[in-house]
C-alpha positions as CSV (number, residue, x, y, z in Angstrom):
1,X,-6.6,6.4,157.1
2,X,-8.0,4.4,154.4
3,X,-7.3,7.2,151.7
4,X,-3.9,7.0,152.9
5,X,-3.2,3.4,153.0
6,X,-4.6,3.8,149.4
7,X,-2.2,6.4,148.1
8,X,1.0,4.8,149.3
9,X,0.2,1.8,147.7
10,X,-0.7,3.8,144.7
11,X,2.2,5.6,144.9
12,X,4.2,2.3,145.5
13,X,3.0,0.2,142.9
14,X,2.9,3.4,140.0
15,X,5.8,5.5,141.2
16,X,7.2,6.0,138.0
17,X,3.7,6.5,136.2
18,X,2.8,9.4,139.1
19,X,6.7,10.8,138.3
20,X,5.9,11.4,135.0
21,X,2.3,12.6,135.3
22,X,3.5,14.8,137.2
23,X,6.2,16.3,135.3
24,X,3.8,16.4,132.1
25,X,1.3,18.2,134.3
26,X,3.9,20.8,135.6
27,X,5.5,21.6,132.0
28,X,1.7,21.8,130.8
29,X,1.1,24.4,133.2
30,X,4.2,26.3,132.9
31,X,4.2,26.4,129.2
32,X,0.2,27.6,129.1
33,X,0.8,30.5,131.6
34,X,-0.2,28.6,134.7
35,X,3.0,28.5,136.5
36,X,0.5,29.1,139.7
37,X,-0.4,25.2,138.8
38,X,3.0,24.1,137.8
39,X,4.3,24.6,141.0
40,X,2.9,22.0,142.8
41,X,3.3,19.6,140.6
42,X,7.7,20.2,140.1
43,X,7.3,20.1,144.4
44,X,5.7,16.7,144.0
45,X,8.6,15.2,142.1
46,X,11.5,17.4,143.7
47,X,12.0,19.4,140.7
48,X,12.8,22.8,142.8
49,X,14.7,24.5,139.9
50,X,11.3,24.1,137.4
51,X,9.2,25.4,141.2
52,X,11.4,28.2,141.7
53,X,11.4,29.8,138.6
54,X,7.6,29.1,138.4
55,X,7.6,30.9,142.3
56,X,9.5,33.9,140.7
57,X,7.4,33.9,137.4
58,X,4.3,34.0,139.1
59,X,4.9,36.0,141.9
60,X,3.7,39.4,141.2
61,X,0.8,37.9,140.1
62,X,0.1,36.5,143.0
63,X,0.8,39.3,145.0
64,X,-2.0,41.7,143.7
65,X,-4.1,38.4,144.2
66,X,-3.3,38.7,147.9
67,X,-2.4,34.7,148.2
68,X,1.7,35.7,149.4
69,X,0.6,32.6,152.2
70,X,0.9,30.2,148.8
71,X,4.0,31.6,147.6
72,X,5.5,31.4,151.3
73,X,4.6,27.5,151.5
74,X,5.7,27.0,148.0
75,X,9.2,29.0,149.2
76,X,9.5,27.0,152.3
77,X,9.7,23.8,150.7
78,X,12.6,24.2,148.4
79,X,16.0,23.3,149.9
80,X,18.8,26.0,150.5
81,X,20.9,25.5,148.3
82,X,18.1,26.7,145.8
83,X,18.4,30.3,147.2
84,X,21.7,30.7,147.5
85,X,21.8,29.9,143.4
86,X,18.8,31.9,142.9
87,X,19.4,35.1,144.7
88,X,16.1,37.0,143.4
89,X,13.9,34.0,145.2
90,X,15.4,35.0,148.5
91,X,14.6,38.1,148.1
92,X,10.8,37.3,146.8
93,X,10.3,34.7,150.3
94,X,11.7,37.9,152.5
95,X,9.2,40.6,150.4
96,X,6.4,38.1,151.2
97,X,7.5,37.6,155.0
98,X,7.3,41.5,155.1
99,X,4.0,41.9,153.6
100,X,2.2,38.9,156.4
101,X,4.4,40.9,159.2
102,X,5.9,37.7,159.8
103,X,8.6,38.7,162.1
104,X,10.2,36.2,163.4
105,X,9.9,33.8,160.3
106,X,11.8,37.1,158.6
107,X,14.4,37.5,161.4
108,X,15.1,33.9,160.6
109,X,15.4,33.8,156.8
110,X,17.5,36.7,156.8
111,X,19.9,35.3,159.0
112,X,19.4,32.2,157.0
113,X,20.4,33.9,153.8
114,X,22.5,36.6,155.1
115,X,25.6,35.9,152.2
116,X,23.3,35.5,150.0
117,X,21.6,39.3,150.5
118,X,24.7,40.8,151.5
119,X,26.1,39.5,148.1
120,X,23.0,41.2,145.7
121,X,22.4,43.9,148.2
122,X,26.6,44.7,148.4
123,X,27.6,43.5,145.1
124,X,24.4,43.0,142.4
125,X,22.7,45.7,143.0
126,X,25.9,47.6,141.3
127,X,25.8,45.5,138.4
128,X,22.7,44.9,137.4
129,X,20.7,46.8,135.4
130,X,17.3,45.1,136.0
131,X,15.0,48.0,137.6
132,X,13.1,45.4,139.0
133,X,15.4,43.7,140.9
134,X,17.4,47.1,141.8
135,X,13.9,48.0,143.0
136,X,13.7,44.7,145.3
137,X,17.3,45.3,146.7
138,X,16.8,48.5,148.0
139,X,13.2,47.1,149.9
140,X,15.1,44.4,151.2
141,X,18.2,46.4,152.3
142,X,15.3,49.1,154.3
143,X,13.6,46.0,155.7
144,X,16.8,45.0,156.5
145,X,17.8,48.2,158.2
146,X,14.9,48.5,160.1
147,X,14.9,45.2,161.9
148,X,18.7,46.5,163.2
149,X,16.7,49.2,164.3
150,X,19.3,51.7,161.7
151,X,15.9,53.7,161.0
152,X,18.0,56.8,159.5
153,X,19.4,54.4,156.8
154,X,16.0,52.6,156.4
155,X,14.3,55.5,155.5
156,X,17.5,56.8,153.2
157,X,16.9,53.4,151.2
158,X,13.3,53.2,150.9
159,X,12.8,57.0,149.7
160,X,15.4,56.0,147.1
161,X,13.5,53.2,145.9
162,X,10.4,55.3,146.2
163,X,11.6,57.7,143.8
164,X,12.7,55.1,141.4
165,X,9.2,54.0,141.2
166,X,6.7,53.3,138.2
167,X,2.8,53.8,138.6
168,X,2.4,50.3,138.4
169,X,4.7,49.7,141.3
170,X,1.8,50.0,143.6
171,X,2.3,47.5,145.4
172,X,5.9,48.3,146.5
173,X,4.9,51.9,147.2
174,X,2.1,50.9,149.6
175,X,4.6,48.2,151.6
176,X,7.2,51.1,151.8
177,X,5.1,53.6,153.2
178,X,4.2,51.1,155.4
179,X,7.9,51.0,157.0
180,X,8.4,54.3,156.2
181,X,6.2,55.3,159.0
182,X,7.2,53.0,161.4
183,X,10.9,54.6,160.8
184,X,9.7,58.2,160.7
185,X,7.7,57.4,164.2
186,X,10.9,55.7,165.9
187,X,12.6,58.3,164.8
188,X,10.5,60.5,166.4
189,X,9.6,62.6,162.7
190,X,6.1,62.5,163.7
191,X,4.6,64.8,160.7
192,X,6.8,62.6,158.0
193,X,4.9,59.6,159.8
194,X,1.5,60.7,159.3
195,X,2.2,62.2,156.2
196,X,3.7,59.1,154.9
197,X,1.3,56.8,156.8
198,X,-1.6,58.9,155.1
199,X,0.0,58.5,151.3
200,X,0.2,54.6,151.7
201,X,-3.5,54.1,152.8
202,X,-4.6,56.4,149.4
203,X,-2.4,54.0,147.4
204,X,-3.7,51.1,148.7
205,X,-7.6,52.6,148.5
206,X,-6.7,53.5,145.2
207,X,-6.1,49.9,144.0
208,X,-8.4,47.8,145.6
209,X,-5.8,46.6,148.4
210,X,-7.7,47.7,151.3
């Protein structure tokens, strides 16, 4: 309580000092590779656009470091309207819901941001020609897929992105044969489930992630 009673008088009495600490702190961070640390910093002083481009900078990064919880926290903090601008941030906050098997939190953010995915998945995805997010799309449009319980077109996207696929694309080649086997199984492809099942656990052996 004390601690408490301190800080809001700090924060009181020095509000513009602490604003620009801050905001020297965050661009310090960003612009020496540590958009990890400039992120809470920009959340501190409401600047979301510096956070989310810091979330989407760092977020690969943080990924193969396991810590998706961090990026989900940042993610939840930054107001709407942020996503709807910044279509490739939805996508990153429904990617990390995936990976934690949060269900319901993913149920909810995709009806959240529903015009915002049907507009990259429907629209974007035919224009752009960044693999990367081409590569997101199509996971999110199987995740999507398979939480409407359309397994036939869930496993259609995610062999698709599958094939498209670098070696370093691990990580989105263990999470798809992840799904991939829960589709193959409800569709009742049992040898495709185990078989695909089998190949994610040896790419997630074979990097550490298990």
């Amino acid at each position: 309580l004390f601690h408490d009673y301190l800080r809001q008088n700090l924060e009181r009495c020095c509000a513009s000092q602490i604003y620009k600490m801050h905001q020297r702190a965050s661009a310090w961070f960003e612009n020496n590779d540590h958009p990890e640390l400039a992120i809470p910093h920009a959340l501190a002083i409401n600047d979301y656009e510096k956070a989310a481009i810091c979330i989407e900078t760092c977020f690969e990064q943080t990924f193969l470091r396991s810590n998706l919880l961090v990026v989900l926290q940042w993610a939840d903090r930054l107001p709407k309207e942020v996503f709807i601008n910044r279509p490739r941030l939805a996508l990153l906050m429904i990617l990390a819901r995936v990976v934690y098997g949060q269900r319901e939190e993913l149920a909810k953010t995709m009806v959240e941001f529903n015009e915002v995915l049907n507009r990259v998945i429907d629209q974007e995805f035919a224009l752009t020609t960044d693999k990367i997010l081409r590569q997101k799309i199509l996971v999110v449009g199987a995740v999507t897929a398979s939480i409407q319980s359309d397994y036939r077109r869930a496993i259609e996207l995610a062999n698709q992105t599958m094939s498209e696929l670098n070696r370093q694309d691990y990580y989105l080649a263990g999470m798809l044969s992840h799904f991939l086997h829960y589709a193959y199984l409800a569709e009742g492809d049992l040898d495709k489930s185990a078989e695909t099942l089998s190949n994610g656990m040896q790419i997630s052996k074979s990097h550490g992630m298990i």
